[in-house]
C-alpha positions as CSV (number, residue, x, y, z in Angstrom):
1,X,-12.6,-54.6,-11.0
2,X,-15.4,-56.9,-11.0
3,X,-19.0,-56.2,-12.8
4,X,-22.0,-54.8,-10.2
5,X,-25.0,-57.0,-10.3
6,X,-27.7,-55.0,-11.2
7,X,-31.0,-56.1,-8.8
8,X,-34.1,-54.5,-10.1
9,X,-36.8,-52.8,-7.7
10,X,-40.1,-53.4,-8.5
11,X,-42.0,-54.3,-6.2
12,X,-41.1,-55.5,-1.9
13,X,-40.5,-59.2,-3.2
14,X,-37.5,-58.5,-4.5
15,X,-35.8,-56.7,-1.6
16,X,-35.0,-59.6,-0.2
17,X,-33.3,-61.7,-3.6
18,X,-30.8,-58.1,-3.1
19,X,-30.4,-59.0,0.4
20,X,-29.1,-63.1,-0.4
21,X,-27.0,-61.6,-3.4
22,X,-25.2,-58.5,-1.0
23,X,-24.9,-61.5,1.8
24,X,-23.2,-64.0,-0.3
25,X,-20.8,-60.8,-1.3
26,X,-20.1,-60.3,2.2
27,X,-19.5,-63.7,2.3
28,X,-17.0,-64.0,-0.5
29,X,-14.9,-61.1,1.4
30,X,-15.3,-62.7,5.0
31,X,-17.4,-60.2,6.3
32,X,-17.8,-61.3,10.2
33,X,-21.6,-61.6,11.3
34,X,-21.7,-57.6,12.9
35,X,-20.6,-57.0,9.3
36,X,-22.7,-58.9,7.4
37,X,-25.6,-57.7,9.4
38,X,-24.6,-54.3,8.9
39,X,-24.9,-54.7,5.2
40,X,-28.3,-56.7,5.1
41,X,-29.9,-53.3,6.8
42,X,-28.5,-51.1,4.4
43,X,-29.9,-53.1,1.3
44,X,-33.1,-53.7,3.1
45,X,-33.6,-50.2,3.6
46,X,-32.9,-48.5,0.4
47,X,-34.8,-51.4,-1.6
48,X,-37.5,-51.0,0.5
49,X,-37.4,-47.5,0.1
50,X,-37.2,-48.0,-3.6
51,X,-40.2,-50.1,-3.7
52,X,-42.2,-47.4,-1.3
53,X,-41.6,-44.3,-3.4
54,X,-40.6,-44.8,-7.0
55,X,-43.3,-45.7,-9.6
56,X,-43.3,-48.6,-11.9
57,X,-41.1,-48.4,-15.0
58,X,-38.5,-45.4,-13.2
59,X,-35.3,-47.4,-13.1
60,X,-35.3,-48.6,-9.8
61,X,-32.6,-50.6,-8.8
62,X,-29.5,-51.3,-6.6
63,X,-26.4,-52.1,-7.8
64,X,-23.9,-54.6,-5.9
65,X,-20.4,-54.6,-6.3
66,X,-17.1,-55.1,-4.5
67,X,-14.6,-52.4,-4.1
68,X,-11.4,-53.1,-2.4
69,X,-12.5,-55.3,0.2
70,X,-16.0,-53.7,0.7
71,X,-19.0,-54.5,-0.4
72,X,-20.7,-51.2,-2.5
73,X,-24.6,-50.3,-3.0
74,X,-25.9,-48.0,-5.3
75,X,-29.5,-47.2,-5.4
76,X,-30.6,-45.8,-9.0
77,X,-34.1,-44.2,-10.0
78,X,-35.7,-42.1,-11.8
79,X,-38.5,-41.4,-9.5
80,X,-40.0,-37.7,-7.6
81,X,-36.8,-37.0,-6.0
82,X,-36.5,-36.3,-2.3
83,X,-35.2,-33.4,0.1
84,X,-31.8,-35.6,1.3
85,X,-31.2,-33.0,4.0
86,X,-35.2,-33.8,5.5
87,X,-35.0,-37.3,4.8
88,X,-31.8,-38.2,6.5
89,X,-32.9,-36.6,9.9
90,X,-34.4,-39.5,11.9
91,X,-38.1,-39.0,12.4
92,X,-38.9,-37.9,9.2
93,X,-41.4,-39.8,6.6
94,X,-43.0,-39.4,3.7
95,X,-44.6,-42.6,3.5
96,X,-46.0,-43.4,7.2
97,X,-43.0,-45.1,8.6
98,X,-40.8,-44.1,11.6
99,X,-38.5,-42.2,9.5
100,X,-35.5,-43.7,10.6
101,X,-34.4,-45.6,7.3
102,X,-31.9,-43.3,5.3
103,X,-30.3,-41.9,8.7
104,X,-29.7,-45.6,9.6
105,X,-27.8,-46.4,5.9
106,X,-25.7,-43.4,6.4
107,X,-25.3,-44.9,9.9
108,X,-24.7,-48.3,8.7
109,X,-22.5,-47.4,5.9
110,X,-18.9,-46.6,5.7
111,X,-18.8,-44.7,3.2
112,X,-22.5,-42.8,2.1
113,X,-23.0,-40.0,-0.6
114,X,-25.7,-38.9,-2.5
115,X,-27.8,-36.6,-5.0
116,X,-31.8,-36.3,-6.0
117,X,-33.2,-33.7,-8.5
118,X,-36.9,-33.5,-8.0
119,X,-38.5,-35.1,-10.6
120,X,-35.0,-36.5,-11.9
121,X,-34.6,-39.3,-9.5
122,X,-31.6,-39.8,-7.1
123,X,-28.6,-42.1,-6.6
124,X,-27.3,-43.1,-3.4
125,X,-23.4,-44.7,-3.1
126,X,-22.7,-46.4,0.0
127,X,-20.2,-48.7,0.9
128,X,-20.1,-51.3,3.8
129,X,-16.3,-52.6,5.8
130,X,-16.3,-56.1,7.0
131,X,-14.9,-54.0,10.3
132,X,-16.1,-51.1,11.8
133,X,-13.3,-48.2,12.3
134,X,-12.8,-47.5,15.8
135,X,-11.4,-44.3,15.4
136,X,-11.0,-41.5,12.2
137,X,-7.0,-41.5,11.3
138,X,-5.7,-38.4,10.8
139,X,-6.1,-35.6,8.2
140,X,-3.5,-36.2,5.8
141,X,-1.7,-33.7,2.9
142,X,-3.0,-33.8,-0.5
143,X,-0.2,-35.4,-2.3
144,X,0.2,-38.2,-5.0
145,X,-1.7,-41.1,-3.3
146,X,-4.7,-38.6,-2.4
147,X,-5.0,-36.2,-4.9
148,X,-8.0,-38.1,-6.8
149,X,-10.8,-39.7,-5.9
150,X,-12.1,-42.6,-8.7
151,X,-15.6,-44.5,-9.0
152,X,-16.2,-46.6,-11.6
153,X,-19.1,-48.9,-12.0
154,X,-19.3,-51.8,-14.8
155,X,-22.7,-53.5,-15.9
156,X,-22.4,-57.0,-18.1
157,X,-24.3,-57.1,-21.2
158,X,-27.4,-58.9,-20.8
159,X,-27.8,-62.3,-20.5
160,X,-23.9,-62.5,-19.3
161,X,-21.8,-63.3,-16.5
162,X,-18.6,-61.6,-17.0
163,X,-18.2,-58.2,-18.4
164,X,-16.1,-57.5,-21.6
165,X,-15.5,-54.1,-20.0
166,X,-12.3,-53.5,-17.4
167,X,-11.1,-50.9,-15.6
168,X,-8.4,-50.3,-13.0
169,X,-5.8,-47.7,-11.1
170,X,-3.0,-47.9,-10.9
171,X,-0.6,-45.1,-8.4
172,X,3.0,-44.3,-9.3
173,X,4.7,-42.2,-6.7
174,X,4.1,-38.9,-8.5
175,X,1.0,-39.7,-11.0
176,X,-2.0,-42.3,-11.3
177,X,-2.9,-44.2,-14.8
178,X,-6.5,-45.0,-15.1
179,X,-7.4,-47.6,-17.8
180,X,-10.6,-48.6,-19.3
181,X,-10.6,-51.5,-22.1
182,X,-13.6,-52.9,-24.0
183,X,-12.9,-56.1,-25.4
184,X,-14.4,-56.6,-28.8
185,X,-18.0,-58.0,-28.5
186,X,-19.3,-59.2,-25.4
187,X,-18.9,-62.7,-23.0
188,X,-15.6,-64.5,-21.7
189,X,-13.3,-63.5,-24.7
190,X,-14.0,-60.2,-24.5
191,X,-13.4,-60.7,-20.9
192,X,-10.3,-62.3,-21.7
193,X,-9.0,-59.4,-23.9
194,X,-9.5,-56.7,-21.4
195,X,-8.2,-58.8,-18.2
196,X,-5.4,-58.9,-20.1
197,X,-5.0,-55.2,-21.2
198,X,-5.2,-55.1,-16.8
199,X,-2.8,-57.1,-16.2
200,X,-0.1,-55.5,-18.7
201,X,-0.7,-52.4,-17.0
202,X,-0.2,-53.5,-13.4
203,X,3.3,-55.4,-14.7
204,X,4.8,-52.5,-16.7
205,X,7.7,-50.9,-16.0
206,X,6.8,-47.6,-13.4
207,X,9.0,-45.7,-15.3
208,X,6.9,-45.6,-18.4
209,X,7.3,-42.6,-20.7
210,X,3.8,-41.8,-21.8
211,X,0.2,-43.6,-21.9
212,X,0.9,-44.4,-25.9
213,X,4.4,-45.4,-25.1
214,X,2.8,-48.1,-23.1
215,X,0.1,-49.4,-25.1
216,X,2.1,-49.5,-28.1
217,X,4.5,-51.9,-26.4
218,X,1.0,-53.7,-25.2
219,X,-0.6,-54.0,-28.7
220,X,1.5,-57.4,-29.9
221,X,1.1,-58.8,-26.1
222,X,-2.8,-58.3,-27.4
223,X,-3.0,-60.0,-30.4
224,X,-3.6,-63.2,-28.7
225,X,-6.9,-62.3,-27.4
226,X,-9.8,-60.8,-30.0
227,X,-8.6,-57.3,-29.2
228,X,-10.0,-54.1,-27.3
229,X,-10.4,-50.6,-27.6
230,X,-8.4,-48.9,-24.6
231,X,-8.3,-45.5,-23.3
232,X,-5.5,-44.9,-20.8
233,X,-5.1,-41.5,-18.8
234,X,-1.9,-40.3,-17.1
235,X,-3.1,-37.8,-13.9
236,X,-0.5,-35.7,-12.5
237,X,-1.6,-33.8,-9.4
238,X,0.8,-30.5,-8.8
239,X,0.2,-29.0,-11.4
240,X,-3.0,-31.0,-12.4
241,X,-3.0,-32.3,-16.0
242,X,-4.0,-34.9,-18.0
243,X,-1.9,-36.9,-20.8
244,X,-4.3,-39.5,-22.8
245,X,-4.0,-41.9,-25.4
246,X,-6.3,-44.5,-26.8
247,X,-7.7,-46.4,-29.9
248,X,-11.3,-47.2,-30.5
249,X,-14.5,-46.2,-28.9
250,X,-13.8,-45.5,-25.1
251,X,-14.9,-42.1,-24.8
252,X,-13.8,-39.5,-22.4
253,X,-14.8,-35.8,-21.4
254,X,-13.3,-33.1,-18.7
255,X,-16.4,-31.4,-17.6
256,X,-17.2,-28.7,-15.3
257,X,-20.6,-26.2,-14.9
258,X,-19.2,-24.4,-17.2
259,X,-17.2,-25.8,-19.7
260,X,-17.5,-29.9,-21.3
261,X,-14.4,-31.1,-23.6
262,X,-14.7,-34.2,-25.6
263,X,-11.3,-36.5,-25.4
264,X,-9.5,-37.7,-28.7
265,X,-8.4,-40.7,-29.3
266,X,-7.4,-42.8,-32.6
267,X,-9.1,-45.2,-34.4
268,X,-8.1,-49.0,-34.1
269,X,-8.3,-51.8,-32.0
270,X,-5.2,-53.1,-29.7
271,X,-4.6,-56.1,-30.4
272,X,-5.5,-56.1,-34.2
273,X,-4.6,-52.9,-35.8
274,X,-3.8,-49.3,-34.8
275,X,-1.7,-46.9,-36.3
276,X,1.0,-45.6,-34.2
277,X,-0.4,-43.7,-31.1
278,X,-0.1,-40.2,-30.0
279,X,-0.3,-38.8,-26.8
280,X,-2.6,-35.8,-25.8
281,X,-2.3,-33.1,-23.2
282,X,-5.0,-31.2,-22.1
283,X,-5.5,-28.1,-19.1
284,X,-7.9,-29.8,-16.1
285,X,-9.8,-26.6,-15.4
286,X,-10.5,-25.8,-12.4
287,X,-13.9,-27.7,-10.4
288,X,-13.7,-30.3,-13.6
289,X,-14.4,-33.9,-13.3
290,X,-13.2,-36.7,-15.8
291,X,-15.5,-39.0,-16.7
292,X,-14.4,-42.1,-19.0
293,X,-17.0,-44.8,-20.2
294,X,-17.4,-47.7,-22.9
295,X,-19.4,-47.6,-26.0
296,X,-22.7,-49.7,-23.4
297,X,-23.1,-45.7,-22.9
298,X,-24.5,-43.3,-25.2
299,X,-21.9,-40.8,-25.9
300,X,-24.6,-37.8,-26.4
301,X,-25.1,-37.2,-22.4
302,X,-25.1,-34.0,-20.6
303,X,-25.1,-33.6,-16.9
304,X,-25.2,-29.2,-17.2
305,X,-28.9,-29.7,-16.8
306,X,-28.5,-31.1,-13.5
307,X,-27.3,-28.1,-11.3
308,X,-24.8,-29.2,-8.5
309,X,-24.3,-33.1,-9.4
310,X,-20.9,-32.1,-10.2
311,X,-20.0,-31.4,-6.6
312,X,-21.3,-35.2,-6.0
313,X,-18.9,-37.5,-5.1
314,X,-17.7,-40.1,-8.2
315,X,-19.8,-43.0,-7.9
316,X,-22.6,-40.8,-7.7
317,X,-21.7,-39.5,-10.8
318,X,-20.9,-42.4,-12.3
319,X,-24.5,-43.8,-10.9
320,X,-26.5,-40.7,-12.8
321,X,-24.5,-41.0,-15.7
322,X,-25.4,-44.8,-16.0
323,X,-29.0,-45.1,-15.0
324,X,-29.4,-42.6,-17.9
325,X,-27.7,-42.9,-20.8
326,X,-26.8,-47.0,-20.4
327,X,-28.0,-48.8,-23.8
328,X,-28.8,-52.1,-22.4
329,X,-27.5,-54.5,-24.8
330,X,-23.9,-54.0,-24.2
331,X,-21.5,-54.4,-21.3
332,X,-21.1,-50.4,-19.9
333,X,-18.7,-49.0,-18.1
334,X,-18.3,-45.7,-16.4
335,X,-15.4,-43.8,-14.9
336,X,-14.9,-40.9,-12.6
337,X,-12.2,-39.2,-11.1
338,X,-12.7,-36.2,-9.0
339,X,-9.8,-33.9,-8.2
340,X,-9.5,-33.4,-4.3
341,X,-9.0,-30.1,-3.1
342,X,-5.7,-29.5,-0.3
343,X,-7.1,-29.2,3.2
């Protein structure tokens, strides 16, 4: 997964250097021009609703990244909040306009979700299709392929052009492995070291016994590179579990309203040195999310002071987490996966 560009909001000016940077993304993934368009209006809108209604110095921002083929756009801030349900019906304004702005994202967008707290902010996930689908497909079983739904959003260090953080998926018929690597430091060779820690996941056998089965046989493929620290999750659905195994300083947590457990994992660095590793099970209680993130985050978050972001789609969640509790001198990187209920 490639790093979001991260376009600050501060004043109108700027709405449209977000606009060039989403257009040349929609570019890179052939968007057609009824596409492309598409896309320009949803940036336009949300920065310009950014620049409207949050304050100076409240983490305004969108974030632009590609996610299978689309084109994503997150708006962060920490502004006043808003009433989502009053805002998105067409017609309504709190600043003077025609009111038809956030109705005509969700329009726009193939994919919108999104939360606000007042006085907490809000973060809006949308993501835009090079085609528009003509018609729904059908409802389909909860099984394997469906029975989570990830985010994960990635932010270079600043100053830098790659990210030192990676994540990825990766679906076996009857589980998912979700991987997050930090490669030691920041810049192309940290890069390079958690590409590669990618890679070796996508090319290892699908029969693998156990997340520290595998990264034990990745450790010596590492040691060419500077190293990383790697947490890997294996997600089976029926019944849903977790099985996790790691080395160094990608945290994880399973947290619900009512209950927040702190993931082990060992200390070390693939690549360089780690004792042998150990898998961990742990219960997936019921309504809790899994949240996975780099050491760019601070690791002392809470979200049970934010009543009903849970129930937020992931890259909402991974947005909140982010805008928060991102250090800013560090590549970050957040995960989410969200369990789907059966229809």
């Amino acid at each position: 997964m490639q790093p979001h560009l991260r376009c600050p909001i501060e004043d109108v000016s700027q709405v449209g250097e977000a606009r060039r940077a989403a257009q040349q993304l929609a570019s890179s993934l052939e968007f057609d021009e009824e596409a492309t368009g598409r896309l320009a209006l949803v940036v336009t809108e949300l920065g310009t609703n950014l620049s409207r209604h949050v304050g100076p110095g409240r983490q305004a921002a969108l974030l632009l990244g590609t996610v299978d083929g689309e084109v994503e756009v997150l708006s962060l801030d920490q502004g006043p909040g808003m009433d989502l349900n009053r805002c998105l019906r067409d017609g309504f304004s709190t600043g003077g306009s025609s009111g038809t702005g956030l109705g005509a994202v969700r329009r726009m967008a193939r994919h919108f979700d999104a939360f606000s707290a007042p006085e907490r902010g809000t973060v809006i996930a949308t993501r835009c299709a090079a085609r528009v689908a003509r018609s729904a497909p059908p409802a389909a079983a909860i099984n394997a392929s469906t029975a989570f739904e990830v985010a994960g959003i990635s932010l270079a260090a600043p100053g830098e052009q790659v990210s030192g953080d990676a994540w990825t998926v990766r679906l076996q018929p009857d589980h998912w492995l979700v991987l997050v690597a930090d490669g030691l430091g920041h810049g192309p060779e940290a890069a390079e070291a958690a590409d590669l820690m990618v890679t070796l996941l996508h090319r290892s056998p699908p029969s693998s016994p156990s997340p520290a089965h595998l990264l034990d046989d990745c450790h010596d493929l590492l040691r060419s590179t500077r190293g990383a620290a790697v947490t890997l999750a294996r997600l089976t659905p029926d019944p849903r579990s977790l099985l996790l195994s790691g080395a160094g300083n990608v945290s994880g947590r399973l947290i619900s309203g009512i209950s927040d457990r702190s993931l082990m994992v060992q200390h070390g660095t693939l690549g360089v040195r780690v004792r042998r590793l150990q898998d961990t099970a742990y219960e997936w209680p019921p309504h809790a999310v899994l949240v996975l993130h780099s050491d760019g985050i601070q690791t002392r978050w809470k979200l049970d002071d934010v009543p009903g972001l849970l129930q937020a789609g992931p890259a909402v969640i991974a947005g909140w987490i982010l805008r928060d509790h991102c250090r800013g001198r560090d590549d970050a990187t957040v995960v989410v996966v969200v369990p789907r209920s059966p229809p």
